[in-house]
C-alpha positions in Angstrom: -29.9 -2.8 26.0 -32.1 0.0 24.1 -31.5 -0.6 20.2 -30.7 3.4 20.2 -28.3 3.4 22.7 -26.7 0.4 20.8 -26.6 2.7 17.8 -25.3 5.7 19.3 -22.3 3.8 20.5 -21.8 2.1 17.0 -21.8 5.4 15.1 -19.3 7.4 17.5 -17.0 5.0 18.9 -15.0 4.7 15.7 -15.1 8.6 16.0 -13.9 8.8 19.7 -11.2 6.2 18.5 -10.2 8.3 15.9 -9.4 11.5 17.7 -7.7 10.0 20.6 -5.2 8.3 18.1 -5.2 11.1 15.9 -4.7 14.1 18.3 -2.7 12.0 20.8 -1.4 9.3 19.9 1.8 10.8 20.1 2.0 11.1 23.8 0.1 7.7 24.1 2.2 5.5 22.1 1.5 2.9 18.8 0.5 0.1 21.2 -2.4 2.2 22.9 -3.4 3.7 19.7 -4.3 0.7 18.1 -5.5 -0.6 20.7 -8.1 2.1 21.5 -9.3 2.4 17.8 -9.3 -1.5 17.5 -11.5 -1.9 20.7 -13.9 1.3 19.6 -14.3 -0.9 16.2 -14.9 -4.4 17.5 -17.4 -2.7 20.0 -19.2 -1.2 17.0 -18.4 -4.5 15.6 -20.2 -7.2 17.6 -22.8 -4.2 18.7 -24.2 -4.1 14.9 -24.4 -7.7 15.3 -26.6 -7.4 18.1 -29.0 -4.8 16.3 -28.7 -7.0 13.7 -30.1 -9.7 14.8 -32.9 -7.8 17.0 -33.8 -6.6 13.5 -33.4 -9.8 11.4 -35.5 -12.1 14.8 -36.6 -10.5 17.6 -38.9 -7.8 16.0 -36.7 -4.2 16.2 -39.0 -2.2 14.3 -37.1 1.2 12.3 -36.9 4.2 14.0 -34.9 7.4 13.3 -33.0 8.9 16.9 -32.3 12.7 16.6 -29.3 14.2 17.9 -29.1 17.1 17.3 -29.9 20.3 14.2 -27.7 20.4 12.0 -28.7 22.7 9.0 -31.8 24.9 9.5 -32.3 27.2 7.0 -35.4 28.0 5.5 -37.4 24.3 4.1 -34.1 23.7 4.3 -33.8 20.9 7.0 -31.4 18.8 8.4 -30.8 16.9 11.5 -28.1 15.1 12.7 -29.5 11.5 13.3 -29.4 7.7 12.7 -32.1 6.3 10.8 -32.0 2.3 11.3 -33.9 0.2 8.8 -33.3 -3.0 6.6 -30.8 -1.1 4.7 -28.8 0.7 7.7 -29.0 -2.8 9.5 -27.2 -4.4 7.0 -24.6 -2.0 6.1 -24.0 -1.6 10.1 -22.6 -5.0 9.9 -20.6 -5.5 6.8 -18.8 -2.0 7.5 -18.0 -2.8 11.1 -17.2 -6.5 10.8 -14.8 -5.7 7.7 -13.3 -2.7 9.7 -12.9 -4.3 12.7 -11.0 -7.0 10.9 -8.9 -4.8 8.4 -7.5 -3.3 12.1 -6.7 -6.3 13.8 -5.3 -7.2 10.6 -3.0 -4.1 10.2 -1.3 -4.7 13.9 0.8 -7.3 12.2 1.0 -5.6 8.2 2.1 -2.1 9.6 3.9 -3.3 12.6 7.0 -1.9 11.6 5.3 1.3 10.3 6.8 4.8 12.2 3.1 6.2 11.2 0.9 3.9 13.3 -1.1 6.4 15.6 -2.0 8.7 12.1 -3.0 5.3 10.2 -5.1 3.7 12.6 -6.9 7.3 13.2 -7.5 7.4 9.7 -9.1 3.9 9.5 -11.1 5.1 12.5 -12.4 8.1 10.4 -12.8 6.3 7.4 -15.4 3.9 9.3 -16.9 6.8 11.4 -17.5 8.6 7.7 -19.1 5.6 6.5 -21.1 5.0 9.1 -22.7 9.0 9.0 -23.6 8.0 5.8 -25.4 4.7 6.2 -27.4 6.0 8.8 -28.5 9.5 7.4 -31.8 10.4 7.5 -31.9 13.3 4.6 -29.7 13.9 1.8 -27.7 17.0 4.0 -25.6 14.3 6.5 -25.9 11.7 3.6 -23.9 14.3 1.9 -20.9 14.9 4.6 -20.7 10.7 5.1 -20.4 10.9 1.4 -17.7 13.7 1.1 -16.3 12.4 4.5 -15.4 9.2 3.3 -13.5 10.6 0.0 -11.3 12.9 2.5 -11.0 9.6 4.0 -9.9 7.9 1.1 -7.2 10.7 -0.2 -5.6 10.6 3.2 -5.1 6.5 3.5 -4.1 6.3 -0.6 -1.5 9.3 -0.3 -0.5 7.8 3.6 3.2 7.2 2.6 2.9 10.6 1.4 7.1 10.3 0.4 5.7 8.3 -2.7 5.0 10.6 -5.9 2.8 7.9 -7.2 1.0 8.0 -3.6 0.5 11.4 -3.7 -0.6 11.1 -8.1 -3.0 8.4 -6.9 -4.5 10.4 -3.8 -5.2 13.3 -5.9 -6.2 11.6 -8.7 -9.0 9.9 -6.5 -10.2 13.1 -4.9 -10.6 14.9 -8.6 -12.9 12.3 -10.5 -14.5 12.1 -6.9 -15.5 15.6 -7.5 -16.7 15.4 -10.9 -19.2 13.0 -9.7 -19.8 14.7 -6.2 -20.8 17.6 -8.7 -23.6 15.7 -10.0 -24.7 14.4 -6.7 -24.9 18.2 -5.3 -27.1 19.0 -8.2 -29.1 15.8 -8.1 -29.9 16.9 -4.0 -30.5 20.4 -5.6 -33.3 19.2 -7.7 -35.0 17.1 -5.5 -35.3 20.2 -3.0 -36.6 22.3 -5.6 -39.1 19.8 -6.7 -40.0 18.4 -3.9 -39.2 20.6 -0.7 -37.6 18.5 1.1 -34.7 16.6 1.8 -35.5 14.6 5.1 -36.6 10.6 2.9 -39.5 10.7 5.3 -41.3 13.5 3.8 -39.7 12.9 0.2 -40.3 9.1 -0.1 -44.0 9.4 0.2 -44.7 12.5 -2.6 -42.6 10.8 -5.4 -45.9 9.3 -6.7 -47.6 12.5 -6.9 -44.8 14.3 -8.5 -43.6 11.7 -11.0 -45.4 12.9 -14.0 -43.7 16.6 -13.0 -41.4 17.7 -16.0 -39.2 20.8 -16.5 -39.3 23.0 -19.4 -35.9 23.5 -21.0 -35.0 24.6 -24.0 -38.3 24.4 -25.7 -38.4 20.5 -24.6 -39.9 18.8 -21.2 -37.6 16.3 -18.7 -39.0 14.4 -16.8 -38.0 15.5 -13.0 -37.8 12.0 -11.6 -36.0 10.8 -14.1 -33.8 14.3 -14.3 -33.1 14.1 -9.8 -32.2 10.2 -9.9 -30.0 9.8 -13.1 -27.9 13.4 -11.4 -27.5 11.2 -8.3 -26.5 8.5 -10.0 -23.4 10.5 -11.4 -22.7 10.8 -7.9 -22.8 6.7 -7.4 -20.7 6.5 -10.3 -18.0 8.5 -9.0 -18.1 6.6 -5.7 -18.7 3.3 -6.9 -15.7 3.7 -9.9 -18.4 3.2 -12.8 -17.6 3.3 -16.1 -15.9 6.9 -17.6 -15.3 7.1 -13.3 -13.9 4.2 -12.4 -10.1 5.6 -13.3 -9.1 6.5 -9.9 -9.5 3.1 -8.0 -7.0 0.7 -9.7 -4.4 4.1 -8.7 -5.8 3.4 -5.4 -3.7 0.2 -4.6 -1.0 2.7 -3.8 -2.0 2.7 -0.3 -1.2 0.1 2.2 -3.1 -3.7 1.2 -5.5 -3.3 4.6 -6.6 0.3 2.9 -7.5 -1.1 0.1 -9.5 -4.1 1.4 -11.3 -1.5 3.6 -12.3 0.9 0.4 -13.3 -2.2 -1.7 -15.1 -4.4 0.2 -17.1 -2.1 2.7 -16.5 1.3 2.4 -16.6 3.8 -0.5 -17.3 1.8 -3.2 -20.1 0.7 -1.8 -21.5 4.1 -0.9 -23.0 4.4 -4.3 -25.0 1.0 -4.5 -26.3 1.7 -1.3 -27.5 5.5 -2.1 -29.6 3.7 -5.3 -31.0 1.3 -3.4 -32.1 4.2 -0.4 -33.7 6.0 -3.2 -35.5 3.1 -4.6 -39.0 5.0 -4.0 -37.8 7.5 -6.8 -35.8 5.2 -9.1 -38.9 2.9 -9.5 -40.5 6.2 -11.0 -37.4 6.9 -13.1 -37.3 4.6 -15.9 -34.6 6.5 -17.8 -32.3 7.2 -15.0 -33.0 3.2 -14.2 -31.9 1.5 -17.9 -28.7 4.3 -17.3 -27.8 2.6 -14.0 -28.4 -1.3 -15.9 -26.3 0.5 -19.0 -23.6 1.7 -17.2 -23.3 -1.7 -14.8 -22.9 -4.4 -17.3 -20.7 -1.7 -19.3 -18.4 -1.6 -16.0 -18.7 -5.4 -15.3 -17.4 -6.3 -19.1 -15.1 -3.2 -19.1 -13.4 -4.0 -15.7 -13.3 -8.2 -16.1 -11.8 -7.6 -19.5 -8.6 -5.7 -18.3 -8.7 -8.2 -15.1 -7.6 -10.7 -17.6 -4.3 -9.4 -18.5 -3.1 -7.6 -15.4 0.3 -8.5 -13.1 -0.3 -6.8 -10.1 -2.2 -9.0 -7.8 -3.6 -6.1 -6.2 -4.7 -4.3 -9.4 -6.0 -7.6 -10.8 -8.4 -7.7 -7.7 -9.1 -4.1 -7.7 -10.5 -4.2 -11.7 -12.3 -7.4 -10.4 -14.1 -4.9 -7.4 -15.1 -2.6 -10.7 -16.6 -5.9 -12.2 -18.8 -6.9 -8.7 -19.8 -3.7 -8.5 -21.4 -3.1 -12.2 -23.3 -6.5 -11.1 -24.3 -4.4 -8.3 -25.7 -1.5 -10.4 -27.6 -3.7 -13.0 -29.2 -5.7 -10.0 -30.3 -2.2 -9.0 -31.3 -0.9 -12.5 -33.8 -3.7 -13.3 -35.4 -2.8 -10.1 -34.1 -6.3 -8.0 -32.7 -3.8 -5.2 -33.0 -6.7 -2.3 -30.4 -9.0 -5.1 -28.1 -6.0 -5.0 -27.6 -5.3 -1.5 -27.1 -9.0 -1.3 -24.5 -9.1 -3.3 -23.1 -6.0 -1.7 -23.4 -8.3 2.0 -21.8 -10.9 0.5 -19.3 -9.2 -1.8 -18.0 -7.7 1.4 -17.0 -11.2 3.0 -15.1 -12.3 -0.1 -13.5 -9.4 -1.4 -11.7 -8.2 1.8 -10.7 -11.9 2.5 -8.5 -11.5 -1.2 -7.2 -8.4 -0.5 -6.2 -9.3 2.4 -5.0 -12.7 1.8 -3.1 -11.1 -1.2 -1.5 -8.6 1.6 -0.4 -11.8 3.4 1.4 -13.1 0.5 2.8 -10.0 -0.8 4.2 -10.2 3.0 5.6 -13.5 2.5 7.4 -12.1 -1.2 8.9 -9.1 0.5 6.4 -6.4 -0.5 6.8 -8.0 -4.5 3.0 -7.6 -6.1 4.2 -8.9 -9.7 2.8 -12.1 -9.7 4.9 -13.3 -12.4 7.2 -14.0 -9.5 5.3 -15.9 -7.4 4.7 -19.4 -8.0 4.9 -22.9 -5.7 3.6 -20.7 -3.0 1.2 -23.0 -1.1 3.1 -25.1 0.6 5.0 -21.7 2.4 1.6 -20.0 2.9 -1.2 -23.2 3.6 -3.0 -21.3 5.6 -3.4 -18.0 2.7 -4.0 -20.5 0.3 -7.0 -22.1 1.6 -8.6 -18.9 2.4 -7.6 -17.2 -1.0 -8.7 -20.8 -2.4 -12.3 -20.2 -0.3 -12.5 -16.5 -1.7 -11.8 -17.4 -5.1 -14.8 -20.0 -4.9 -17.3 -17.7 -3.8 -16.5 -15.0 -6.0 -16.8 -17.0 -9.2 -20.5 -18.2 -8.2 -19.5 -21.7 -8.0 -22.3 -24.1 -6.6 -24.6 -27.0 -7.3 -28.2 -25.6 -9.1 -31.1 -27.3 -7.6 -29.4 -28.3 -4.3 -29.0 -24.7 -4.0 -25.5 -25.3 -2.4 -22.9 -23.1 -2.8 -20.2 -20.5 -1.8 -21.6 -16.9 -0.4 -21.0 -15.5 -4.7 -23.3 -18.5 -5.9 -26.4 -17.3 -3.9 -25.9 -13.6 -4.7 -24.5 -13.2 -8.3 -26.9 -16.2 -9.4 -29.7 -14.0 -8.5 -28.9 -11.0 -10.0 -28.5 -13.1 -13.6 -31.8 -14.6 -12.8 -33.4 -11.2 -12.0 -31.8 -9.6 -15.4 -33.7 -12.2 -17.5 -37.0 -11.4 -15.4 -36.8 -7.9 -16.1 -36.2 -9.1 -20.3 -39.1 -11.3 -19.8 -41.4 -8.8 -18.5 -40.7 -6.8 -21.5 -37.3 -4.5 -20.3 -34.7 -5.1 -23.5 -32.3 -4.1 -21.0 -33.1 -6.6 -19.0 -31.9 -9.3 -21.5 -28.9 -6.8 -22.0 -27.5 -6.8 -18.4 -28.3 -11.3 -18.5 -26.2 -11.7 -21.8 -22.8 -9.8 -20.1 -23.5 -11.3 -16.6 -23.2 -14.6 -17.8 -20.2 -13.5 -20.1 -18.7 -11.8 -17.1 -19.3 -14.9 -15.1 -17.3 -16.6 -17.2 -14.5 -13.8 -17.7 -14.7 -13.6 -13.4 -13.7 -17.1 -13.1 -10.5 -17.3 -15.3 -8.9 -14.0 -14.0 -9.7 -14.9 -10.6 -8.5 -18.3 -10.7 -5.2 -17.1 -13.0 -4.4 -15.6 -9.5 -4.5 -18.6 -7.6 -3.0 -20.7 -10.2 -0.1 -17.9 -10.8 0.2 -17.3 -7.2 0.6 -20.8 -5.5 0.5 -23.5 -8.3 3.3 -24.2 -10.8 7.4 -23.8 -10.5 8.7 -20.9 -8.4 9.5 -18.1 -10.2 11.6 -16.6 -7.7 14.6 -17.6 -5.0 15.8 -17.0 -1.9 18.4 -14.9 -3.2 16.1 -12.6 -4.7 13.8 -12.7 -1.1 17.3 -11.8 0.7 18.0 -9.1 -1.7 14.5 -8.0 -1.3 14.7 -7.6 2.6 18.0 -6.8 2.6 17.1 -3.3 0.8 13.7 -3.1 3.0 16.2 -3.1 5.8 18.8 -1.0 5.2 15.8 1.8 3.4 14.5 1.2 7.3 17.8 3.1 8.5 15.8 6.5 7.7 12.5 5.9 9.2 10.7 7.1 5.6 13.3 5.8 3.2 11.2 2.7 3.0 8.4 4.3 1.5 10.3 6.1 -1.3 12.4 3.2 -1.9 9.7 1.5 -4.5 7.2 3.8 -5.7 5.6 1.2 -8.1 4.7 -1.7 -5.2 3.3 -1.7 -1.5 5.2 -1.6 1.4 4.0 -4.6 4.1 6.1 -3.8 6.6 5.6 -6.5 9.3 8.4 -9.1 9.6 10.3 -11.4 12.0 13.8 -11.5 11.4 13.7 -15.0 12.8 10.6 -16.3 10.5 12.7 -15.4 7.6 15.4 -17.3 8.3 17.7 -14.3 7.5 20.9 -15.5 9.5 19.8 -18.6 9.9 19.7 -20.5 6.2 17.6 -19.4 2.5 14.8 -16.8 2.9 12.1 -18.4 2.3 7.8 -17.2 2.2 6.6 -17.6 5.6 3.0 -17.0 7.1 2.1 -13.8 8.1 1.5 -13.9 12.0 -1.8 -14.5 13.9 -3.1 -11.0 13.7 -3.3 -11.2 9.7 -3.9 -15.1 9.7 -7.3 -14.5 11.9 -8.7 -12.2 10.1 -8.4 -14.0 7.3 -10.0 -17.0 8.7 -13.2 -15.3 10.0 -13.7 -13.7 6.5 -13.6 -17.5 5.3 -16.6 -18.1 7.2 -18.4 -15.6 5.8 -17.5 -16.2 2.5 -18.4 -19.9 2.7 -21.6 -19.3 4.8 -23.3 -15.8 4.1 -25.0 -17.1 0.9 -27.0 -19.9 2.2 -27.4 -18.4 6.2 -29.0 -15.1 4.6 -30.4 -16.0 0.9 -34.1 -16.5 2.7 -33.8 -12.9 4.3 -32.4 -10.8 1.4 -34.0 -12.3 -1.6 -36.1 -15.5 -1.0 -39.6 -15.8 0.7 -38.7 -13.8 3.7 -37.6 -11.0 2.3 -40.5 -8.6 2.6 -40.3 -9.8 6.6 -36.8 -8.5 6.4 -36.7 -4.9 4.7 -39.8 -4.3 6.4 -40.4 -1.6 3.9 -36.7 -0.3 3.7 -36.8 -1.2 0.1 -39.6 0.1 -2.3 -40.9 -2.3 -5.4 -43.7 -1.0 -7.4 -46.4 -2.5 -8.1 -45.6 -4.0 -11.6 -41.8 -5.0 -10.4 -42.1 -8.6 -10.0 -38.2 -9.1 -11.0 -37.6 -11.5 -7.6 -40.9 -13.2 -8.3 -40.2 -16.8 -9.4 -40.6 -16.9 -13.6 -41.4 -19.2 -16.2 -38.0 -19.6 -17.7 -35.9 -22.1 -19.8 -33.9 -24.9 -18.1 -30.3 -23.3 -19.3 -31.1 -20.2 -16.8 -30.2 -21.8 -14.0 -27.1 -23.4 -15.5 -25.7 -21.0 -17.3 -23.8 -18.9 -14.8 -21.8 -22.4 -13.8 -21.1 -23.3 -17.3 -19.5 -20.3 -17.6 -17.5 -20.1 -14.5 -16.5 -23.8 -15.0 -15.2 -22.8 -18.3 -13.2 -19.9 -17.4 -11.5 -22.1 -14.6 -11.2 -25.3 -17.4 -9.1 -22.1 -19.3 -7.4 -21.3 -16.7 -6.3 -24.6 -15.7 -5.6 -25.3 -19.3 -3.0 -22.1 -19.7 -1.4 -21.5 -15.8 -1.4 -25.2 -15.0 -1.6 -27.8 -18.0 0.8 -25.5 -20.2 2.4 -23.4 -17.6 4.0 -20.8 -19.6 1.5 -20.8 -22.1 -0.2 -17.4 -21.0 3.0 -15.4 -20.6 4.0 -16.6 -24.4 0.0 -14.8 -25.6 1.6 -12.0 -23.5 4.7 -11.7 -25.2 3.3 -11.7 -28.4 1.6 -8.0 -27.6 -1.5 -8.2 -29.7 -4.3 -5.6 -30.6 -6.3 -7.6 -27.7 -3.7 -7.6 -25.3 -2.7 -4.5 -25.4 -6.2 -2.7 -25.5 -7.0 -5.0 -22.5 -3.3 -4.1 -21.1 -3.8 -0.4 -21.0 -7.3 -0.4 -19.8 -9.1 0.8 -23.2 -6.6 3.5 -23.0 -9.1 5.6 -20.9 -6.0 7.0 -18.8 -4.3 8.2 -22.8 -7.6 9.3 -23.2 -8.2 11.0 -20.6 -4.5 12.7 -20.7 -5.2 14.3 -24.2 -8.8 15.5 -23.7 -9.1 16.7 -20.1 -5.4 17.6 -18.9 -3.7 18.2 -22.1 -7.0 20.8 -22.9 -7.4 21.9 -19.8 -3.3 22.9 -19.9 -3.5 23.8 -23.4 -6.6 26.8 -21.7 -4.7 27.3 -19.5 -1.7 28.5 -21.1 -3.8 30.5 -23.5 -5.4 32.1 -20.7 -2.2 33.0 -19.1 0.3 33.9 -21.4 -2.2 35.1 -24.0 -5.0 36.7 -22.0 -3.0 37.7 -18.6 0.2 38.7 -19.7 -0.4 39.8 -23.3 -3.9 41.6 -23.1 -4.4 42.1 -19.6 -1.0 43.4 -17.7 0.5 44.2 -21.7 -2.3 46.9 -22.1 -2.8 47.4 -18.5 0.1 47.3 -16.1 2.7 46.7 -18.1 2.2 48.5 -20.9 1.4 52.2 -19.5 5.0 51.6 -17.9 6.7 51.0 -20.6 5.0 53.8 -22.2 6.1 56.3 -19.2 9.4 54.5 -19.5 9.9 55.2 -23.0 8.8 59.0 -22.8 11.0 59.6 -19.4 13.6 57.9 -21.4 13.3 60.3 -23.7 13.1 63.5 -22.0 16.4 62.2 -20.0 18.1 62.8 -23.4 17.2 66.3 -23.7 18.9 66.8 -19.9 22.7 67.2 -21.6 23.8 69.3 -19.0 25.8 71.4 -22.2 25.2 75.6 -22.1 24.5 75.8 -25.4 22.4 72.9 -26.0 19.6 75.1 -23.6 20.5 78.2 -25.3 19.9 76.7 -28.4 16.6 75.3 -27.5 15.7 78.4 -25.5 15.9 79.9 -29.4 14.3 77.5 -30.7 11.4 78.3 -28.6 11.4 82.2 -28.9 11.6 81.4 -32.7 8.4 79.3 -32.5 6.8 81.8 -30.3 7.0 84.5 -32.4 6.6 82.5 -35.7 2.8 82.0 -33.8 2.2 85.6 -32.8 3.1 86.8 -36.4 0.5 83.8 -37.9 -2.0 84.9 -35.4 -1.6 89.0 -36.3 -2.2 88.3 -40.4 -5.2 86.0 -39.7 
């Protein structure tokens, strides 16, 4: 079949999906709602496999299709297209695969949902967003993927709308969104000015030219290069949750567990890293804007794998650990190993959803409970969720065997992003050594939280009892009386709302953690395989001698940017990011397993550490006093001082009450008394010829 046919169907069958389900999935029903969206998505699915692998063997060469104008105005043009390449081949498949699976998936989490039809639309649109973006072939329909997939994101994280802290975290996500979408809009805005364009066909090939061009202001010269790509990168930050953006995404675990998977593991977050590696023609002339990105990565990777450490919610804990991948992401990018990044990003993909949504199957089990300080002596309920959450925690701490070159998908991926950092120090980039130094830490910092979750989760006594499961679903069930009480009953944890009475053993014996049924359990299993088999099937393509084969030019290196070359480098390099995951799991081990209890006593003490770690740096506090608390404290000011005082008291309000005060007065003189007029009549005769005699003598 012709590759853009193949295409055309990938990019609007998640749309057509979406509208039937969204506009009728009311007359329709749940079952054919999901089942349309679900079949559009696995279509798109095992389609992007197929162009995948005509581009990865059998020769597919890139190629833009035009559909149709979209914005002609001026130089001003844009088309609506799909522009397949390495980059867009690759992204076809992780965002399809992972969506594809996050709906089958969510048949069995939401079965009991009333809101099916309006969830699985949104999914739909979600992908369909996602995909516009990917494909985009100028900065105009890059643009609506990008602001399509943040409406996206505020309707899923606010979907049980009944939850104030749904609606607080939707909102929340949409604002810092726009902070960074701000910077993205002027980043486009510069690269039109400067360069006249914003189709990447015509813009890629003048960067050269034009990177020397500065801009004169105030009395001092910016480079625009370095001006365009560090403005775009605010943009990737918002998306991406980096550092001084990252606030809204642990809020965004108030949406259902598949939601969450879809966002972290192949959606939005990834938009970001994606958009830097796409621009890679003008970051490699962006110095500046290129240590930022490094800067701002490892900052994010320590920043978000320090408060993994000390976090109960086994969602939140993997969400802060998403933060953490991602900054490995952004320094890959920033020392200018772009193919190490994306591979990460393919790989991270795999592994991530797999947690999430093995940690959606075990909050299942718990009865919607997400503190995992009451979980415990959970594998032999849930063997299946163990093994796979066991499988994702292995390849997202890197383990592997140096030298055989055998490993999990995160031992291929992460590994060579640390080796590429210390290329970029050895070729004489301090940041270079600067992004090695906290991705080894981080390593290290990775392993511990992530295997504090398995340990916590499955290992050790039970924490909790079927009285307290009984109680849980006992409430679940009588909150299921009002077809929305459910979602307003706990506003702090996620509602999984499948369930089998019968698999419960409510009626029949204790409540005890069961396995969540086929449609979450196969899922899970397919993201397995990827997350054992990713890193070694793909290493060759992404980063190893094939590579150049592979982007076929979709990823720009200049000249001097030998970061993926192979370097002279000390025998420690290639050890170092095992030692380090092998130590935080030996810690690990050592507190949740060894000395089970041990870590909640630290806790209990409440130190400096802890509680800096606890609260996240206190960037929410922060935030609170110098953004809304100033932003209220001008507003008020305004308001009360400026509108009501100033404006309306010397405007509106005050010439009434002056014409109310005069009329006031005058009523008085209005006695309705004889004599009182004849008096003033008098009065007035008396003035009037007081005048006329004043008048005669001058």
């Amino acid at each position: 079949m012709d590759a853009k046919l193949l295409v055309t169907i990938i990019l609007y069958g998640p749309l057509l999906g979406a509208v039937m389900a969204g506009l009728f999935g009311r007359r329709i029903g749940n079952v054919a709602s999901q089942t349309v969206t679900t079949g559009f998505l696995m279509l798109s699915a095992v389609l992007s496999w197929v162009v995948f692998s005509q581009w990865t063997w059998g020769g597919l060469e890139p190629f833009t299709n035009v559909y149709a104008p979209f914005i002609h105005v001026g130089n001003f043009i844009s088309n609506w297209s799909f522009r397949l390449d390495g980059l867009s081949a690759v992204m076809l498949v992780v965002v399809t695969t992972v969506s594809s699976l996050v709906h089958l998936y969510s048949w069995g989490y939401m079965a009991d949902d009333p809101s099916k039809p309006r969830f699985f639309a949104y999914l739909s649109l979600f992908t369909f967003a996602m995909l516009s973006l990917i494909s985009a072939a100028d900065f105009m329909q890059l643009f609506f993927g990008w602001e399509g997939v943040g409406l996206a994101s505020y309707l899923l994280i606010g979907f049980w709308y009944h939850k104030p802290t749904a609606n607080a975290a939707a909102i929340k996500a949409f604002v810092v969104n726009r902070v960074g979408d701000f910077g993205f809009a002027l980043g486009i805005m510069t690269v039109f000015w400067s360069l006249g364009s914003i189709q990447f066909a015509e813009i890629f090939p003048k960067v050269a030219a034009h990177a020397g061009d500065t801009w004169m202001f105030a009395g001092q010269g910016w480079r625009l290069m370095d001006l365009a790509c560090a403005l775009l990168f605010v943009g990737a930050m918002g998306k991406s949750a980096q550092f001084f953006l990252h606030t809204w995404l642990p809020d965004a675990m108030e949406g259902p567990t598949p939601v969450s998977a879809l966002i972290h593991a192949a959606t939005m977050v990834t938009a970001g890293v994606y958009m830097v590696c796409l621009l890679s023609p003008m970051f490699e002339y962006a110095p500046v804007a290129k240590d930022i990105v490094v800067g701002i990565g490892a900052i994010t990777a320590l920043f978000a794998a320090t408060v993994g450490l000390v976090q109960n919610d086994i969602k939140r804990v993997i969400a802060y650990s998403t933060c953490s991948q991602l900054g490995y992401m952004f320094m890959a990018a920033g020392v200018g190993a772009y193919q190490a990044s994306m591979f990460h990003l393919f790989t991270h993909a795999f592994f991530k959803a797999l947690l999430f949504l093995g940690a959606g199957s075990v909050i299942h089990a718990m009865a919607h409970e997400q503190d995992m300080r009451r979980y415990g002596n959970l594998a032999k309920y849930l063997p299946v969720t163990f093994a796979v959450m066991t499988i994702g925690t292995i390849a997202i701490t890197g383990l592997g065997i140096p030298g055989l070159e055998w490993g999990f998908a995160g031992f291929y991926s992460k590994d060579s992003i640390i080796h590429a950092a210390y290329a970029a120090g050895s070729a004489g980039n301090p940041m270079g050594y600067f992004a090695f130094v906290i991705g080894v830490f981080v390593a290290g910092l990775t392993a511990f939280y992530s295997w504090r979750v398995a340990f916590f989760t499955f290992n050790g006594h039970a924490r909790w009892t079927s009285e307290d499961l009984e109680h849980h679903w006992h409430n679940r069930d009588h909150a299921h009386g009002d077809d929305h009480a459910s979602h307003a009953e706990d506003e702090s944890h996620d509602e999984p709302l499948a369930d089998d009475d019968h698999a419960h053993g409510r009626g029949h014996g204790p409540v005890l953690p069961h396995e969540s049924p086929w449609t979450m359990r196969l899922p899970l299993i397919l993201l397995a395989i990827g997350a054992i088999a990713a890193g070694f099937l793909f290493a060759g393509k992404f980063i190893g001698a094939e590579h150049l084969a592979f982007w076929k030019g979709a990823i720009f290196t200049a000249p001097g940017n030998h970061v993926l070359a192979e370097v002279e480098a000390p025998w420690w390099l290639d050890q170092s990011p095992l030692i380090a995951a092998v130590i935080g799991l030996a810690v690990a081990a050592y507190v949740y397993i060894l000395h089970e209890g041990l870590g909640a006593k630290w806790a209990a003490n409440k130190g400096p550490l802890y509680l800096f770690f606890y609260n996240k740096w206190f960037f929410d506090e922060l935030y609170d006093a110098t953004f809304v608390r100033a932003a209220k404290f001008l507003g008020d000011l305004f308001w009360k001082g400026g509108d009501q005082k100033l404006i309306d008291g010397l405007g509106p309000d005050g010439v009434s009450a002056v014409s109310m005060e005069i009329g006031k007065g005058a009523g008085r003189l209005q006695s309705g008394f004889l004599y009182h007029y004849a008096f003033v009549m008098l009065l007035g005769v008396a003035a009037i010829l007081s005048y006329a005699l004043w008048a005669w003598n001058a």
